[in-house]
C-alpha positions as a printed NumPy array, in Angstrom:
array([[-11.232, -11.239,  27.171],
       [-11.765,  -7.59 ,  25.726],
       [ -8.615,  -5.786,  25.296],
       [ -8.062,  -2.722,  24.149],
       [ -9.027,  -2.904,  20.953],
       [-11.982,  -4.583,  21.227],
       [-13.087,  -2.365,  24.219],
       [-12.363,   0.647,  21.447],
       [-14.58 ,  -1.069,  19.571],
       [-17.355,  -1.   ,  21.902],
       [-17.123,   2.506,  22.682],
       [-17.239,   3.619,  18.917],
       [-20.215,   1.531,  18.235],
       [-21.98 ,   2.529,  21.328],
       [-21.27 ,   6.268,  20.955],
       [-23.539,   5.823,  17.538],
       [-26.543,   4.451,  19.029],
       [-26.794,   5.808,  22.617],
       [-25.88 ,   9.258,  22.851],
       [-28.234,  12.222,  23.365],
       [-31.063,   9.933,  24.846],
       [-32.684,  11.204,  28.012],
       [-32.287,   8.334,  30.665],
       [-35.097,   6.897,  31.856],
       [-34.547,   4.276,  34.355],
       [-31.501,   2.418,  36.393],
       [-31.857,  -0.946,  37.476],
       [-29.298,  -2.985,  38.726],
       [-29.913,  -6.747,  39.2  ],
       [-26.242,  -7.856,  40.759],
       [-25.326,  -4.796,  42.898],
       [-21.315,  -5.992,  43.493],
       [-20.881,  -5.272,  39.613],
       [-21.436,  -1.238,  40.886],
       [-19.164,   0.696,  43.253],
       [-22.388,   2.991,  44.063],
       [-25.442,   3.031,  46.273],
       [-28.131,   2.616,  42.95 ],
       [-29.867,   5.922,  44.867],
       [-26.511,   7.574,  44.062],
       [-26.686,   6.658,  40.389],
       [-30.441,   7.312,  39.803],
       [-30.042,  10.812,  41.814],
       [-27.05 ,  11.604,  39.176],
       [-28.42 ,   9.915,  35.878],
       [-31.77 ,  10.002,  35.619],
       [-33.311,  12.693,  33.652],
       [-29.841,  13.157,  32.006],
       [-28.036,  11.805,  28.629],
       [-24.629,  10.239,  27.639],
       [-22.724,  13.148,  26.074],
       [-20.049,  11.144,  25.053],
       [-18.239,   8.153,  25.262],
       [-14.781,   8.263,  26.074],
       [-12.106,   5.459,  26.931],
       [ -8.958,   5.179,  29.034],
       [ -7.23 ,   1.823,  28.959],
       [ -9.486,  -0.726,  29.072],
       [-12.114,   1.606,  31.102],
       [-15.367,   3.393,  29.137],
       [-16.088,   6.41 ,  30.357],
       [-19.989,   7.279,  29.563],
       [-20.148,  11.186,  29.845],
       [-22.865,  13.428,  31.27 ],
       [-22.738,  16.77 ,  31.9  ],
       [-21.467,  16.665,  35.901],
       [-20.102,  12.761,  36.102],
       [-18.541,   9.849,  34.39 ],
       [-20.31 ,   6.19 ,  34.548],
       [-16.911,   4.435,  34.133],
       [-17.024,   0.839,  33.014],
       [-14.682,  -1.863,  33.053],
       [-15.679,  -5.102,  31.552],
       [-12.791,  -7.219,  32.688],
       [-13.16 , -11.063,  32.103],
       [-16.557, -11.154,  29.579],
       [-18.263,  -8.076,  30.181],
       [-20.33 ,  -6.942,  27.065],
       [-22.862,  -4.521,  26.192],
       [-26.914,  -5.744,  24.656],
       [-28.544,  -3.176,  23.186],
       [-32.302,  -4.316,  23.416],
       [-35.923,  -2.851,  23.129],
       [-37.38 ,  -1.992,  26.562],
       [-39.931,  -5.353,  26.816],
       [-37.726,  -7.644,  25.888],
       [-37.029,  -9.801,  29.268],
       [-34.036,  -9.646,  30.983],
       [-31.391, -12.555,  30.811],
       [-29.451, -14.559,  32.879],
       [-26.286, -12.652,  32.694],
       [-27.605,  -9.133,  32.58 ],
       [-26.491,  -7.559,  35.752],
       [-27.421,  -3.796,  34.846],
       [-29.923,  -2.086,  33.076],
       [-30.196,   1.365,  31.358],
       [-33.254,   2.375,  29.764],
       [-33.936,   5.705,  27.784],
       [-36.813,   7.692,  26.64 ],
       [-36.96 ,   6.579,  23.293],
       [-37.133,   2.803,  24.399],
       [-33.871,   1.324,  23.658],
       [-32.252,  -0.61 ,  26.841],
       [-28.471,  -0.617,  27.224],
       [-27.606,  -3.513,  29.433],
       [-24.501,  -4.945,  30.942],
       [-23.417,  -8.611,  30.165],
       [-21.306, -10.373,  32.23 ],
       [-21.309, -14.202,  32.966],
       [-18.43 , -14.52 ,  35.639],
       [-19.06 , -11.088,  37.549],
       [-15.931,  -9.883,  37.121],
       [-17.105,  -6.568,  35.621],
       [-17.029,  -3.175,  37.167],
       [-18.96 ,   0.362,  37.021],
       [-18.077,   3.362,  39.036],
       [-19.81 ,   7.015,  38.694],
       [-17.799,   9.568,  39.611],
       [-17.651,  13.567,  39.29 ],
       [-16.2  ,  14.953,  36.562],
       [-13.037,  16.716,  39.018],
       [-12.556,  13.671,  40.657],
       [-11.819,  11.544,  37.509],
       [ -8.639,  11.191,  38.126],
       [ -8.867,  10.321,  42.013],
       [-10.406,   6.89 ,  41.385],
       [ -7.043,   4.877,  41.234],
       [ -8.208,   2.342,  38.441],
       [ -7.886,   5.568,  36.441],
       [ -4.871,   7.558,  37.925],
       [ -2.887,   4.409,  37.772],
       [ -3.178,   3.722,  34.124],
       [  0.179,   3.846,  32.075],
       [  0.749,   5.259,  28.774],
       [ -1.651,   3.921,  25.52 ],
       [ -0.074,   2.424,  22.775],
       [ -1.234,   4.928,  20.274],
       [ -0.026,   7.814,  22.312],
       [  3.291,   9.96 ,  21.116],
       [  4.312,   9.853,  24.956],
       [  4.781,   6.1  ,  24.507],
       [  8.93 ,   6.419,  23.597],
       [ 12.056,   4.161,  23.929],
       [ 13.324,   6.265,  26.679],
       [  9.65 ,   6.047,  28.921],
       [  9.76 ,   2.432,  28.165],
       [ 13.642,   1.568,  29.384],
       [ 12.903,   3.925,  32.678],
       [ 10.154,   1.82 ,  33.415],
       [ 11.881,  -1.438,  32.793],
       [ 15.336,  -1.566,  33.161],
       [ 15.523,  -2.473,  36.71 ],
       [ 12.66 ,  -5.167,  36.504],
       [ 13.777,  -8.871,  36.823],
       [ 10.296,  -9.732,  35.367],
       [  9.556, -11.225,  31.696],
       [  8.861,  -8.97 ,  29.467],
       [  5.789, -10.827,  28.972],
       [  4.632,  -9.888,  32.574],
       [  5.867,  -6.721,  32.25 ],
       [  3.405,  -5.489,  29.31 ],
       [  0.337,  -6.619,  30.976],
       [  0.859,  -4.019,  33.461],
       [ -1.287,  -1.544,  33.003],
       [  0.85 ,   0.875,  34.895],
       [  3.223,   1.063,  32.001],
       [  1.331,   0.446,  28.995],
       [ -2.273,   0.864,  29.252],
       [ -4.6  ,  -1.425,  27.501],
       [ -2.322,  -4.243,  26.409],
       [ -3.358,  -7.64 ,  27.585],
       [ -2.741, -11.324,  26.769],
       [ -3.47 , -11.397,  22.941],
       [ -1.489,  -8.803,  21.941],
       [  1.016,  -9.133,  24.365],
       [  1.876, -12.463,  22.575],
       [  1.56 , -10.203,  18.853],
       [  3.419,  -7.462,  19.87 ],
       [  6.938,  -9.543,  20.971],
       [  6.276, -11.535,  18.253],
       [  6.452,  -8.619,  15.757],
       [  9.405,  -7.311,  17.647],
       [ 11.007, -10.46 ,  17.491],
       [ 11.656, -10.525,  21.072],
       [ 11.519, -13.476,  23.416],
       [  8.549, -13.438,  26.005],
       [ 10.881, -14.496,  28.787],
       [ 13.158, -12.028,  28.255],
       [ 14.018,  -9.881,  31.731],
       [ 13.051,  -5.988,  31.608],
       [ 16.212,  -5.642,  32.882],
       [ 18.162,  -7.105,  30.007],
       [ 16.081,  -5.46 ,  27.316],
       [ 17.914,  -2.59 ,  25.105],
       [ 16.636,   0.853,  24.063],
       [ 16.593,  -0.836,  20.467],
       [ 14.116,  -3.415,  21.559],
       [ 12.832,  -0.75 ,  23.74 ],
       [ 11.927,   1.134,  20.251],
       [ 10.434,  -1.762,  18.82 ],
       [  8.137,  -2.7  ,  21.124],
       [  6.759,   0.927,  20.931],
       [  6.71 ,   0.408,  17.879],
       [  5.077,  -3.015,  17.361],
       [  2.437,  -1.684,  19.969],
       [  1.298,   1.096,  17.971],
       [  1.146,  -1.354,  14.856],
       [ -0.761,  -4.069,  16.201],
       [ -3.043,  -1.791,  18.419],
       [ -3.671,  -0.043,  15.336],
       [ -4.511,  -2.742,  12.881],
       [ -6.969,  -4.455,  15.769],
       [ -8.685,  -1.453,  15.931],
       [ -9.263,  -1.383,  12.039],
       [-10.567,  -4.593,  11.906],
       [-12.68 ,  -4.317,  15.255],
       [-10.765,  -5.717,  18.063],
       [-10.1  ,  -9.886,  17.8  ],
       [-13.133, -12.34 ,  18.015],
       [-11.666, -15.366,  20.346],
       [-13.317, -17.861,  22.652],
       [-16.16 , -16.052,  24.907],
       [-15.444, -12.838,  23.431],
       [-17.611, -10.514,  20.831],
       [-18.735,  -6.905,  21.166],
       [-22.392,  -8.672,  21.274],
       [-23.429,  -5.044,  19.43 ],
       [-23.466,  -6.461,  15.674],
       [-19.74 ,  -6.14 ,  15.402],
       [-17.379,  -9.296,  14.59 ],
       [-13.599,  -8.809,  15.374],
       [-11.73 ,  -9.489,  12.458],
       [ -8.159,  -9.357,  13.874],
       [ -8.32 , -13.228,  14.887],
       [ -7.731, -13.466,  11.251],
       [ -4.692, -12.02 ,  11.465],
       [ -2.636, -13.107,  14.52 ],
       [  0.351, -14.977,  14.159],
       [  1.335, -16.932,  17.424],
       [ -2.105, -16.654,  19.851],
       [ -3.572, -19.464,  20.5  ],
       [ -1.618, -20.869,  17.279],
       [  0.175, -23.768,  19.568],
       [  1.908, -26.65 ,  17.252],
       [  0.816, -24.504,  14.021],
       [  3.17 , -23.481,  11.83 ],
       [  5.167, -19.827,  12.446],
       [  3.79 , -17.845,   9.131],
       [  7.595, -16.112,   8.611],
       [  9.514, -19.501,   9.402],
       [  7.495, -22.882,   8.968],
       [  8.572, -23.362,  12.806],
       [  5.711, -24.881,  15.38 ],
       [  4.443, -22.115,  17.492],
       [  5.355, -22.964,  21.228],
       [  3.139, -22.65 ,  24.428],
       [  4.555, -21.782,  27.797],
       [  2.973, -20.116,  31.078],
       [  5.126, -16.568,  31.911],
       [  3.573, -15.349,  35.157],
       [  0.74 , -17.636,  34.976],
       [ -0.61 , -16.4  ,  31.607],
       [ -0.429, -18.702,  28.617],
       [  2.04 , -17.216,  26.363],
       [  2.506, -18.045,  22.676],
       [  5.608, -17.731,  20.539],
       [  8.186, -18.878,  18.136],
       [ 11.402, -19.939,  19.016],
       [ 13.114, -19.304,  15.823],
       [ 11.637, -16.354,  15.583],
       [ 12.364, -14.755,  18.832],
       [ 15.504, -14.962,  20.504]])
């Protein structure tokens, strides 16, 4: 599943090979992927060009000069960047073709993706985006934010940082990272958590976010950008998907449990 990494990945690598091409054509093969009439979209986009490519959460935001295509790409939605004769696959829902040839298309085998264009002033009144909590990397992510939005929650913590209502962009994988590097147990309440561990889940966040990011995202299972770029991170993580391995700080087996119906990875020596 893209996370927010790997999603930050996909906007950087986009943003070097799409932007400033006049667009061409729309066509949309699975209409339930878009939250528009395709006359809507072709009235607003064609003729125009992506002048930017900006990201909030886990959502791309493709700029023009009057709207935002927002993207989500949820379960296994990926971007193919293609020449304009090359047939269209199985799994390629959308299609965006420009001037110069290239086709952008959308990738998704379980349909679970999502595209929305909206105005520019009414970004922020499509409630995927108004909803979305604080980003990891952001200096408005503090103890004090964090223990105001948790200390009355009888939820795991687990649960509690996959809502993207409090921190945006966190999912499964680092989830599991981030407590790990805190030290703190995944089935830990919210409300029993301290501003200390408060503070170092900020800052474990802001680590782990930021060394993803470096190495482009985390390569796992059915997930690559699909855009030339490998995730490196997998490389690097210490308890996902690491069940009855060894704990790299304590010789330990990693442990697997379900917390909220997600499988959750961690070490019991390590986090108490």
């Amino acid at each position: 599943m893209p996370e927010i990494a790997e999603v930050e990945t996909v906007r950087k690598t986009l943003k070097k090979r799409i932007l400033h091409k006049k667009i061409v054509d729309i066509k949309i093969f699975y209409m339930p992927i878009v939250l528009n009439k395709e006359e809507e979209l072709k009235e607003n986009l064609l003729g125009k060009e992506f002048i930017d490519i900006q990201r909030i959460g886990k959502w791309l935001l493709f700029e023009t000069d009057t709207h935002y295509l927002l993207s989500h790409l949820r379960m296994e939605g990926k971007y193919f960047l293609k020449k304009r004769n090359e047939p269209i696959e199985k799994h390629e829902h959308v299609e965006i073709l420009f001037e110069d040839g290239l086709s952008m298309r959308y990738h998704d085998t379980r349909k679970f993706g999502r595209m929305k264009l909206v105005k520019k002033e009414e970004l922020f009144e499509f409630e995927g985006i108004r909803k979305q909590g604080i980003e990891p990397l952001s200096n408005k992510l503090t103890k004090e934010y964090l223990f105001s939005k948790i200390s009355k929650k009888s939820l795991p913590i687990k649960t509690i940082l996959l809502d993207q209502t409090i921190i945006s962009g966190l999912g499964n994988i680092y989830a599991d990272e981030v407590l790990f590097d805190a030290k703190i147990l995944p089935t830990k309440k919210g409300k029993d958590m301290t501003l200390e561990e408060c503070e170092k889940i900020k800052n474990s966040s802001k680590k782990i976010i930021e060394a993803a990011i470096e190495m482009g995202g985390t390569t796992i299972r059915s997930y690559t950008s699909s855009l030339g770029v490998t995730g490196r991170f997998q490389q690097n993580l210490m308890v996902h998907k690491r069940e009855n391995e060894k704990c790299k700080r304590c010789d330990q087996p990693i442990k697997r449990i379900k917390v909220g119906g997600r499988s959750t990875y961690y070490c019991e020596n390590c986090q108490k």
